[in-house]
C-alpha positions in Angstrom: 0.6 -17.4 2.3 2.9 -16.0 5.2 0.7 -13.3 6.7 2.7 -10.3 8.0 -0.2 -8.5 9.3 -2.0 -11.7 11.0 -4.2 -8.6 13.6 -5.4 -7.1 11.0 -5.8 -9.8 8.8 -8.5 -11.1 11.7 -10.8 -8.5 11.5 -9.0 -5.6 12.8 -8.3 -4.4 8.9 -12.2 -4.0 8.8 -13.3 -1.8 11.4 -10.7 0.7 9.7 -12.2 3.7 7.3 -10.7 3.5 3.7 -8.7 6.5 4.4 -7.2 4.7 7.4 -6.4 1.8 5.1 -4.9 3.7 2.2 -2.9 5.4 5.0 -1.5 2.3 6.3 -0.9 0.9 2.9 1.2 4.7 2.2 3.3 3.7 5.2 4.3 0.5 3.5 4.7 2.2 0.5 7.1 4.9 1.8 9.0 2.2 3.4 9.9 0.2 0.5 10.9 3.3 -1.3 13.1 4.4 2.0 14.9 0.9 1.8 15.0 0.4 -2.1 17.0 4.1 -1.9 19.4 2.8 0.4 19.6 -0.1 -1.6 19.0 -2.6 1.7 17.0 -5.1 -1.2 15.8 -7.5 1.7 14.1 -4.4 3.8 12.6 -3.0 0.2 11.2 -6.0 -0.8 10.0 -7.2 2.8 7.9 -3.9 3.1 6.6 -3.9 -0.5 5.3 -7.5 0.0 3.3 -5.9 3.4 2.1 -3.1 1.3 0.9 -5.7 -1.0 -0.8 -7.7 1.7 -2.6 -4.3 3.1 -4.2 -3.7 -0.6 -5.0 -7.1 -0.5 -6.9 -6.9 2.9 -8.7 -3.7 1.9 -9.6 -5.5 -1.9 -11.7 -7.6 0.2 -12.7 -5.0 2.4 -16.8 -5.3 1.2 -17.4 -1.6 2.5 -14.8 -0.7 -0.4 -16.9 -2.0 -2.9 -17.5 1.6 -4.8 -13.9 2.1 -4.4 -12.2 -1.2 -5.7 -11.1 0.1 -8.9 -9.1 2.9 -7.7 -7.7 0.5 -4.8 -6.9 -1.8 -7.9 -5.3 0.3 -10.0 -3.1 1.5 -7.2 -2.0 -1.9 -6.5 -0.9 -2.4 -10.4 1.3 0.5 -10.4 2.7 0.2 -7.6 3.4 -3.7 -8.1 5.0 -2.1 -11.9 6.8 0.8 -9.8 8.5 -1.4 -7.6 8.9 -5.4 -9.0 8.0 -4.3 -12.5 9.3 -2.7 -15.4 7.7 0.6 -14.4 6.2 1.1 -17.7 3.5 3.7 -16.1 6.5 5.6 -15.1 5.7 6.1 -11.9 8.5 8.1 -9.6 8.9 8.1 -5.6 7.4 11.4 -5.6 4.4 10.9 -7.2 4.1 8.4 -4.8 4.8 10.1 -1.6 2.1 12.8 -3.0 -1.0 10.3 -3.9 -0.5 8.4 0.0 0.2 12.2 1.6 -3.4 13.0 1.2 -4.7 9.8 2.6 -2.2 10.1 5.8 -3.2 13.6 6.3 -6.9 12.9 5.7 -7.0 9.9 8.4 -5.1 12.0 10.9 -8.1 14.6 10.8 
């Protein structure tokens, strides 16, 4: 695999709290939504494959143990939102909302 993130990836992912990490992973998010809306594909898809690769990095996250299935699930739709069918339905709003809390949460 072609890390994007090979810092964090080290160890540096880690030593962030899971509301930093969900945070970081809304960035991503809100990214590929940006770039998917003004239909640049390559930019989209570039930042959804980081986003990817940051729920990937806080899955194995061990302090995130009680949390995984939440983490999980947001990976699924959001892999069904973007690359899938989007049979959950999901919208770019409801998106922006869910990682809203964690960005404003990790700024406090």
């Amino acid at each position: 695999m072609n890390l994007q993130h090979k810092n964090l990836a080290a160890g540096r992912w880690q030593k962030l709290s899971l509301l930093e990490q969900m945070a970081n992973i809304g960035s991503e998010v809100e990214r590929s939504i940006k770039w998917k809306n003004k239909n640049s594909p390559d930019y989209a898809r570039n930042a959804f494959e980081r986003a990817l690769e940051l729920f990937d990095l806080t899955i194995e996250d061990e302090k995130n143990i009680f949390r995984l299935k939440e983490v999980l699930r947001a990976r699924e739709l959001f892999a069904d939102f973007f690359a899938g069918d989007n049979i959950y339905g999901s919208t770019d709003i409801e998106w922006h909302k869910y990682f809203y809390s964690f960005g404003l949460a990790a700024r406090r």
